[in-house]
N, C-alpha and C positions, 0 to 999 in steps of 0.2 A: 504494500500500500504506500502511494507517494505522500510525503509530507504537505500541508497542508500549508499557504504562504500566511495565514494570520495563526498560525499556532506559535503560543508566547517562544519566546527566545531563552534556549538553556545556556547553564555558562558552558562557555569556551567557544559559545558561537558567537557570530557576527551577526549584528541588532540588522535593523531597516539604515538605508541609507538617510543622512541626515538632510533633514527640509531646508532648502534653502532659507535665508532670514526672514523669518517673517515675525520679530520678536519675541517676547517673552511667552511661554508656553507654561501654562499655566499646569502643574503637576503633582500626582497625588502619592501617599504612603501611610507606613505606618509607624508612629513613633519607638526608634528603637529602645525609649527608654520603659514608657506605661503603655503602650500598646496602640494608643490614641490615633485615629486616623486624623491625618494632618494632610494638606496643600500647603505648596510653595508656587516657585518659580524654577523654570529650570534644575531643578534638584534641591533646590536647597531651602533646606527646612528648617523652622522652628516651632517647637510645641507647645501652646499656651497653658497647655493644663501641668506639667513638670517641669518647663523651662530649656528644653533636650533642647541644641541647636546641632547642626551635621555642620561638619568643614566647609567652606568656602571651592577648595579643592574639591570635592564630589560633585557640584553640579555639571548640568551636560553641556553648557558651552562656555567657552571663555569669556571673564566679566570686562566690561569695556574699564580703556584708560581712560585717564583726566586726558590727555588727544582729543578723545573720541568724543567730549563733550560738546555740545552743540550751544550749551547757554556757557559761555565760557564771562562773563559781564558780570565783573567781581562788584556786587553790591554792596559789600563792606568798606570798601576804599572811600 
């Protein structure tokens, strides 16, 4: 029987190619610390009800530079 192309992805395999930019993708799990289902962005989580936050490092795309910002008009000056 062939594999099926929406059956989840086990480890060691290779995900879906990734969507061109169409910004932030709003993403779901569940908190590794109480269990709690939680959304993010792109990977990266935090848990209101225990405080759990995941690294920076695990979301699934690169976070833009101070470059990349577009309102760069230092209001504090």
């Amino acid at each position: 029987m062939s594999a099926r192309s929406d059956s989840p992805v086990r480890d060691g395999e290779a995900g879906p190619a990734p969507v061109p930019d169409e910004g932030p993708q709003i993403t779901q799990a569940e908190c590794r610390q109480c269990g709690t289902h939680i959304a993010g962005l792109d990977g990266r989580y935090s848990c209101g009800v225990c405080g759990w936050v995941n690294h920076h490092s695990e979301g699934h795309r690169q976070l833009p530079t101070a470059d990349d910002d577009t309102d760069t008009t230092n209001h504090l000056a």
